[in-house]
N, C-alpha and C positions, 0 to 999 in steps of 0.2 A: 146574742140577740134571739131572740122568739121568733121561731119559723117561720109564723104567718107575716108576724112583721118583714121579716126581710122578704119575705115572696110579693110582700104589697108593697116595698121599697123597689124590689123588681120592676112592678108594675106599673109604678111611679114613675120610675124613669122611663121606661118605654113609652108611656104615654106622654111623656116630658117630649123625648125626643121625636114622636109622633107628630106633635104638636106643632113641635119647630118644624118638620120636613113639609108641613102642611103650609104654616104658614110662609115657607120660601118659594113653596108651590103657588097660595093663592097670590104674592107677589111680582111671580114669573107671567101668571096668567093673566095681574093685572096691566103688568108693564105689555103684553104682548095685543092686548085688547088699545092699549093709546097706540100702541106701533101700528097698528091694522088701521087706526084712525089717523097717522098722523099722516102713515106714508101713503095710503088710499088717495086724498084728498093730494099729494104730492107726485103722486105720477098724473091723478089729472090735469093736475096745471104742465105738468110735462105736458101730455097727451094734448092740451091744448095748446100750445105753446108750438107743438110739432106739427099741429094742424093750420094753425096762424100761419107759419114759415111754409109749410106748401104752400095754401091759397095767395100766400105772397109771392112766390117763385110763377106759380100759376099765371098770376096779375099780371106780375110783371113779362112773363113770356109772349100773355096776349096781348098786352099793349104796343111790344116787342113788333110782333107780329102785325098787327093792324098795319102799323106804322109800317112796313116793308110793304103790303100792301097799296094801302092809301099812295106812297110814292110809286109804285109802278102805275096807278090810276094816272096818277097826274103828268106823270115821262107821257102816256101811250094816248093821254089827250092833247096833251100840247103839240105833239108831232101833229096826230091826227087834224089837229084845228088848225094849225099850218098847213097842211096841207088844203084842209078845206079852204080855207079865206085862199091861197094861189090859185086854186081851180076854179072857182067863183070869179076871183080878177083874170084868170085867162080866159072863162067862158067869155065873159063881158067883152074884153079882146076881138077874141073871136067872133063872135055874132055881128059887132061893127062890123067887122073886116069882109062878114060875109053878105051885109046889106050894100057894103062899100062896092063889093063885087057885081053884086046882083045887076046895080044901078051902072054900073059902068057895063052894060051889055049893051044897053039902050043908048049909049054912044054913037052917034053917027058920024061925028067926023072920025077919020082916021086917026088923025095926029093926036086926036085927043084921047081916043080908042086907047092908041098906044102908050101912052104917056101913062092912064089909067093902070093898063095892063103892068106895066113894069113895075109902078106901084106898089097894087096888089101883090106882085110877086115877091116884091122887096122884103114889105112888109110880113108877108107868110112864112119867109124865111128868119125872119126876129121874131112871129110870134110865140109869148108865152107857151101857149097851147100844144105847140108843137113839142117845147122843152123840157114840161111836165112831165116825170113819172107816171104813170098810170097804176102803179102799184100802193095800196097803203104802206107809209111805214111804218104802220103796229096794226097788229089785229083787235079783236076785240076780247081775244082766248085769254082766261085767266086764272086756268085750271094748275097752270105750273107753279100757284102761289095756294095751291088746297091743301087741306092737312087730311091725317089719316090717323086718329089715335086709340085705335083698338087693342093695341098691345101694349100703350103707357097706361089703358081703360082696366086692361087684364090686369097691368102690375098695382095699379092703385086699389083696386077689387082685390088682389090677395094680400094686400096688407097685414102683418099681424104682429103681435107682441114680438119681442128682441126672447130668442132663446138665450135661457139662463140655465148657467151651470149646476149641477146638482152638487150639492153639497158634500166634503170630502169626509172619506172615514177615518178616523183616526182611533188607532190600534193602540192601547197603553202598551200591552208587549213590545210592541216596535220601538217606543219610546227609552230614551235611556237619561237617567241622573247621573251624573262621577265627576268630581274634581272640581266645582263648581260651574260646571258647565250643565247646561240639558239638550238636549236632543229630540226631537218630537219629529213623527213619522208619518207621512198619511199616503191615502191613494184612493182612487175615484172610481163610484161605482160604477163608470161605463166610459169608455169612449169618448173623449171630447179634447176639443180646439183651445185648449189652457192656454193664455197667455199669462199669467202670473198668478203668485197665491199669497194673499194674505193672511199673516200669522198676529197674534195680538192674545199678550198672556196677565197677568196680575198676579201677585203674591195677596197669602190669605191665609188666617188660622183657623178657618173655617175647613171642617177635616168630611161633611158631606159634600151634598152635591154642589154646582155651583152657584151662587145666589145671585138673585138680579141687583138686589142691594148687597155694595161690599161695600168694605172702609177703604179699598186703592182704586183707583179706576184703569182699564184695560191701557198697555203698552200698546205700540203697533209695529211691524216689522211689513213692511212692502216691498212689491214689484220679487217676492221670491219665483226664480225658474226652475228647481228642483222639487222633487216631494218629499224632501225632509229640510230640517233649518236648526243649525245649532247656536245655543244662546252660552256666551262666555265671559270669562271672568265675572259670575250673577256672584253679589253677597247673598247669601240665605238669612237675611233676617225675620222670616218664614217660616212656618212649618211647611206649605203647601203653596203651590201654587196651579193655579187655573189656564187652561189653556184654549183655543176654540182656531180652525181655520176657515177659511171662503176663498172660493177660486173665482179667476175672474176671464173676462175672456174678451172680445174688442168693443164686444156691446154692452156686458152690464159684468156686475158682481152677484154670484148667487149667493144662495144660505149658508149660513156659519155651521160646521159642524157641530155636533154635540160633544159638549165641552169638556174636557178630561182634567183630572186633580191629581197632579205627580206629589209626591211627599220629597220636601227640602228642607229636614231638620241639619242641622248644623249650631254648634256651640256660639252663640250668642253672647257678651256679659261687658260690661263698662267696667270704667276705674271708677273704686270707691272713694270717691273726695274725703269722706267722713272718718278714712283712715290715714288719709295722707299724713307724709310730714309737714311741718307748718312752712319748711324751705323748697316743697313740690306744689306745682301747680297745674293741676287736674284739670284737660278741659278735652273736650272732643273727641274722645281715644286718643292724649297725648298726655304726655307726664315731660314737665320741667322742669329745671333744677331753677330756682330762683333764691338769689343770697338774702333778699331781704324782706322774704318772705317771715311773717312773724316778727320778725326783728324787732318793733314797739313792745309787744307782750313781753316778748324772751327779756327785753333791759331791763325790765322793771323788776319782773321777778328775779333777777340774777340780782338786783341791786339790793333787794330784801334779804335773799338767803346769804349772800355775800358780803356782808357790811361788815368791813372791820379786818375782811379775808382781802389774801393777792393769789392771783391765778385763776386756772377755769377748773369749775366741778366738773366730777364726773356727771358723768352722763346718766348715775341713779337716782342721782340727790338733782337734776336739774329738774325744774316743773313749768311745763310748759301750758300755756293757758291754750285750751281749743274748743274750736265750735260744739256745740250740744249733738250728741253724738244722733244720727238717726236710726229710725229704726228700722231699717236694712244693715248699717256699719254694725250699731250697736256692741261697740268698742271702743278701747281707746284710742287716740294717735298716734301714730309709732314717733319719736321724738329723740331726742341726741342725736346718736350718729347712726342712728336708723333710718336711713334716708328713703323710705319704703312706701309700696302704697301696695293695695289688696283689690284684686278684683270684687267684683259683687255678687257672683255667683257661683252657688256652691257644686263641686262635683261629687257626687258619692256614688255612682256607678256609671257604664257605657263605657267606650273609647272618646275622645274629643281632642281636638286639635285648634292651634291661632297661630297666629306670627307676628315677630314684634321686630322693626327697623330701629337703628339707633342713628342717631344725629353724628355725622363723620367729624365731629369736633368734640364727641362724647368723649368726657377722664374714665368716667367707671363708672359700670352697668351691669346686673344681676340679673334673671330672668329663671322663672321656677313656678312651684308652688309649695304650699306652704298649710299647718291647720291653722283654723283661723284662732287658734288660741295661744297665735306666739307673739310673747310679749314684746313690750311697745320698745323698748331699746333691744331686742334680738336682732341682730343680722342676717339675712338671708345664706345659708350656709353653715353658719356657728351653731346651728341647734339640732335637735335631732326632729323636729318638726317641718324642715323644710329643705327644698332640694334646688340645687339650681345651677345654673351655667356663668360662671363670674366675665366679665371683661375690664382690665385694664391697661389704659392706656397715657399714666400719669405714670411720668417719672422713669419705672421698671414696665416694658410691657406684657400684661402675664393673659392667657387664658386657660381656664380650669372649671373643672366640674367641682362642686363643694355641697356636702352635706355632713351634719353631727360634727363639725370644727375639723373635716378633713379635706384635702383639697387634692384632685388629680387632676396635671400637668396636661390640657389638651396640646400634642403637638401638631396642628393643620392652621392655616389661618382664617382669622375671625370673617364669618360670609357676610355681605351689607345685609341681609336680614334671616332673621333664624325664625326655624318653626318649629314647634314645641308639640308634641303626641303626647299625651295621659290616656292609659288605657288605666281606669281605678280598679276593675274587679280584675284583673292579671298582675295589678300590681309593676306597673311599668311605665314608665317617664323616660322619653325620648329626645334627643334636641339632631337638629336635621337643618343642614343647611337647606333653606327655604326652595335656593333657586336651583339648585343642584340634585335636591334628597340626598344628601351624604349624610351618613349617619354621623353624628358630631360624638354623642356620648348615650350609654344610659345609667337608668338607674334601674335597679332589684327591690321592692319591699311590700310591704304589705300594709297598704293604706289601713289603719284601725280607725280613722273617724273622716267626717268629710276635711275634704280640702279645696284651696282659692288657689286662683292664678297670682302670682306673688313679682312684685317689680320694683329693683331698687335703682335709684340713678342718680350720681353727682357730676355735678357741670356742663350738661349737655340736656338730651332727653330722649325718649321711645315716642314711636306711634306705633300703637297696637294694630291687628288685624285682624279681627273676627268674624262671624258668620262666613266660617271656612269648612267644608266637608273635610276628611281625612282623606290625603290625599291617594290614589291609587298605588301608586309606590310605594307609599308605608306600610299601604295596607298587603303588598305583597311581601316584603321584607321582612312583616309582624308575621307572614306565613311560614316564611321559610326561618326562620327564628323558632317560630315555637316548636318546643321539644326538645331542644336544645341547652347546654349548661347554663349558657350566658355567654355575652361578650366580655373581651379584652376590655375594652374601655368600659368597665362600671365598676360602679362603686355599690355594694351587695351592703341592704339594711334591713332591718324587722324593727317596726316602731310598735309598743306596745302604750 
């Protein structure tokens, strides 16, 4: 290519990608302008909302209050007017009693005199007057019912916003990916009253910054009391994922950190239906053996090539009718007694790993890989294009490693699910009991083209398992291995 051109293909893209970081920019900015509008407008109805409920506490206090009042008014008149109206009827009493008196001075007769006199005395001694308190009983003091609110006046006067937690730093270094787990680290720029942290991540194949438009939207992981938080057993069906925290404290949630992008590649890839045999049936990450799968197609053609014949064709001369190949498969379908199916993604370099469980009622299952240029009735093992780990469990029960039509004797027993390591540019195929990492077998060769994950199954079936990291144990085992002759248990090949 022409120098300039490629310096302006340079240029092109940079300003491609310029472009883009702009425009997730002017989207941050715009999502952050409706946030300033949405939640502005949303702490005022808080802010009122808080101000309603005092003036209502308030309300209610003073009505509270009156009314404790108003009732000591009414105890301290009622006494007192009881009082008044007895004193009133005693004065009255008395003032008779003392005209009664008066007039009985001017008595002349003795007898009458006397009669008077004892009277009077009788009477002074029943009167009211005499029997009266002279004390009120209530004063008119109502001070012990005053209030004093200079220091509810102080606390209502310093009112002010709920301190919010500043926002936590999150260090990628401190962060860790392995085994499909992550781990994410943080810690706070000062000093404070944490009561919990919230964590909240998304997967993304978006390999910049983070964007306010994604295609997943935010997980959330609550009420964390430490400053880190490990996420486990994650499928990677991801390159990347996003991550952001906010601590929180008894009064509010502060700001989200600024959001960090851990990279979560991992081997990815479905069953190809389009290679299936017409007796498997492909769905979900599962392969099953189904008897009468095809069966309509297969009679008819059998009853053309066959007419006139007794017995069953081989397997070269049978022609089995299949769907239009697509253009992914873009092959044919493996058919006799090639009970097979082919992943859909090619490896031609890296390390990558999956894992496949087998139905505990499974006869026999294969598990490998393979180039994808092995023919439609080839067996997994019989060729020298493909490599794999046999199980049988019909009849004789054998487990063996097989490739190029040889077969080595695994002696341990079959694990309920196995994990499969391709390293393609070392040239090495591994099979690992899943749940253990025992090394099951390998293989030695030298991949010359790309290759598929390869899976055969009759009378049972696999669920596969992908979007798996290589797991940490292999990858140390692959350390202490290299440099090394080989193991015991492989089978040494060079495919040209």
């Amino acid at each position: 290519m022409d120098p300039q051109k490629e310096a302006l293909h340079r240029i092109i893209a940079t300003l491609a990608s310029k472009n883009e970081e702009l425009h997730s920019f002017i989207d941050t900015l715009s999502h952050s302008l409706r946030g300033v509008q949405e939640n502005s407008s949303k702490v005022i109805l808080d802010l009122d909302e808080e101000f309603d409920s005092l003036y209502s506490v308030l309300d209610e206090m003073k009505a509270s209050m009156t009314n404790t009042i108003k009732l000591e008014q009414a105890r301290k008149m009622q006494e007192l007017q009881n009082q008044h109206s007895q004193s009133i009827s005693a004065l009255e009493s008395s003032e008779e009693l003392l005209e009664f008196a008066n007039n009985a001075l001017d008595i002349k007769d003795p007898e009458g005199f006397t009669k008077a006199a004892k009277q009077i005395k009788d009477r002074v001694t029943m009167a009211p007057a005499f029997r009266l308190t002279m004390k009120p009983k209530a004063t008119d003091c109502m001070t012990h019912l005053m209030v004093d609110f200079s220091q509810e006046r102080q606390m209502i006067q310093s009112l002010k916003f709920l301190p919010v937690p500043s926002a936590p730093e999150v260090d990628i270094s401190d962060c860790l990916v392995a085994d499909n787990s992550v781990t994410v680290a943080w810690r706070m720029p000062e000093d404070s009253k944490i009561e919990y942290y919230i964590l909240e991540y998304r997967k993304t194949n978006h390999d910049g910054l983070p964007r306010v438009k994604d295609e997943r939207c935010w997980e959330v992981v609550d009420n964390i009391k430490a400053t880190e938080y490990s996420l486990t057993d994650l499928k990677f069906d991801s390159k990347y994922m996003n991550f952001r925290v906010r601590a929180c404290n008894k009064a509010a949630a502060g700001d989200y950190s600024n959001p960090i992008t851990l990279e979560t590649r991992a081997f990815n890839f479905s069953l190809d239906s389009t290679s299936s045999h017409q007796n498997l049936k492909v769905e979900d990450g599962c392969v099953e053996w189904d008897s009468a799968g095809g069966k309509g197609q297969e009679s008819k053609i059998k009853g053309k090539e066959n007419k006139g014949r007794s017995g069953t064709p081989s397997p070269k001369r049978t022609s089995v009718s299949s769907r239009p190949p697509s253009v992914r498969g873009s092959r044919d379908r493996f058919t006799g007694e090639s009970y097979t199916v082919l992943g859909d993604t090619c490896i031609d370099n890296g390390q990558h790993y999956w894992e496949v469980k087998a139905q505990k009622d499974c006869k026999s299952y294969s598990l490998g890989v393979a180039f994808r240029n092995l023919g439609k009735f080839d067996q997994l093992g019989k060729t020298n294009t493909s490599w794999c780990i046999h199980v049988n469990n019909w009849l004789q029960a054998t487990f063996a490693a097989k490739h190029n039509n040889k077969a080595k004797t695994l002696d341990m027993p079959v694990p309920d699910r196995i994990g499969v390591y391709c390293d393609f540019d070392g040239g090495q195929l591994l099979f690992y009991n899943a749940d253990t990492k025992q090394l099951l077998h390998t293989f030695k060769t030298k991949f010359t083209q790309p290759i598929l994950p390869a899976f055969m199954v009759w009378c049972g079936g696999l669920t596969l398992f992908t979007g798996l990291q290589v797991p940490s144990a292999v990858k140390c085992f692959q350390k202490t291995e290299n440099g090394l002759s080989g193991s015991a248990n492989s089978l040494n090949s060079v495919v040209h």
